[in-house]
N, C-alpha and C positions, 0 to 999 in steps of 0.2 A: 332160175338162179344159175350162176355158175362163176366160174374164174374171168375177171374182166381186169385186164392190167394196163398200165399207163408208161408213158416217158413224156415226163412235161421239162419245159426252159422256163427259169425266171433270172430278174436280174439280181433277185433275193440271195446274199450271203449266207448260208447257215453259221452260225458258231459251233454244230455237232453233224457230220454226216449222217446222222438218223434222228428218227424222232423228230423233226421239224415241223413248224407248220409257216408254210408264205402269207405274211399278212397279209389283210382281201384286199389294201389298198393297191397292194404290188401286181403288174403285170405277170400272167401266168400261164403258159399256153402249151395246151396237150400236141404234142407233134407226131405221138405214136402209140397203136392199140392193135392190144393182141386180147385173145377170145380164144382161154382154154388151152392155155400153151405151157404145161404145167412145169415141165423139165425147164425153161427157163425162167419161169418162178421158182424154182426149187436152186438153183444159179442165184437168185436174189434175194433169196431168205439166206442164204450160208452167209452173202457177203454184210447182209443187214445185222447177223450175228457177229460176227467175226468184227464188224466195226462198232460193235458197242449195243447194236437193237435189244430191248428187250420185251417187244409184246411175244406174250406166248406164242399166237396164232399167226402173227405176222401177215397182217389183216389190217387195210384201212391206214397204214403209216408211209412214212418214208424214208427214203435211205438216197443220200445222193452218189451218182457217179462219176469217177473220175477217170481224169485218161489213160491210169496206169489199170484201173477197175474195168475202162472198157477192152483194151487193150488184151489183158488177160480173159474176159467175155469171148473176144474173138477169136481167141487158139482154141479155147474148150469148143466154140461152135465150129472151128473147123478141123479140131481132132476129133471130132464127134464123141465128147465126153460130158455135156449136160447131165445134172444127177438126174435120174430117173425119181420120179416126184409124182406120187399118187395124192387126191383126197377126194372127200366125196364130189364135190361141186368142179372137180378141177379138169374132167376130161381126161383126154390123151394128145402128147404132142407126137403130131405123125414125123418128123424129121425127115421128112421129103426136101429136095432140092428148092423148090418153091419156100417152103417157113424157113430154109437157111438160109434164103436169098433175102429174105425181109428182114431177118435178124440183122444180117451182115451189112445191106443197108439204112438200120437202125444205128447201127454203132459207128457209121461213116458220117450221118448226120449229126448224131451227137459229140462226136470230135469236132466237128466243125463248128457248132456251135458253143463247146466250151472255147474253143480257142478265140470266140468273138466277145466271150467275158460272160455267158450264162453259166446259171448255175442248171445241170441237169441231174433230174432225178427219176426214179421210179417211187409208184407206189400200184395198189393193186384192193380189186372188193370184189369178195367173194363170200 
């Protein structure tokens, strides 16, 4: 077991940045995975609060992001200010050069792809 997190596109609308679920009808495709990266789960639990989320654990849901979401994502990863974000299953995020680079072209992609009319989001099972 451990911290397994996602950034999927769909063409799915939410009516609430959190809490969604993509009908199965709709096209749905994982474009990004991270393994144990907890400081920037800890990044997307604030923002899943802050927009309204309410599972306690912040576990198994969603929260969509946008490009003013990503945007702000990408100063905190390059002022090196990710919260720091323990839990049992979560590991450690080493913030090497290497998982900034992945991040940073995480959120290049994901800009790109709202701008072509997806919706993108996170979610994360742990």
């Amino acid at each position: 077991m451990g911290l397994d997190m996602y950034a999927n596109h769909t063409k799915f609308k939410p009516e609430s940045q959190v809490d969604f679920q993509v009908p199965e009808e709709l096209e749905n495709e994982e474009f990004q995975y991270w393994r144990k990266h907890p400081n920037l789960h800890g990044w997307m639990a604030e923002l899943y609060r802050k927009t309204g989320g309410s599972d306690e654990f912040f576990n198994c849901v969603n929260v969509q992001l946008t490009e003013e979401d990503l945007n702000n994502l990408e100063k905190t990863i390059k002022d090196n200010e990710l919260p720091g974000t323990m839990g049992f299953f979560f590991g450690e995020s080493s913030g090497d050069e290497e998982e900034v680079n992945e991040d940073l072209a995480f959120i290049e992609n994901a800009k790109r792809l709202i701008q072509e009319g997806n919706t993108v989001y996170y979610s994360s099972w742990w």
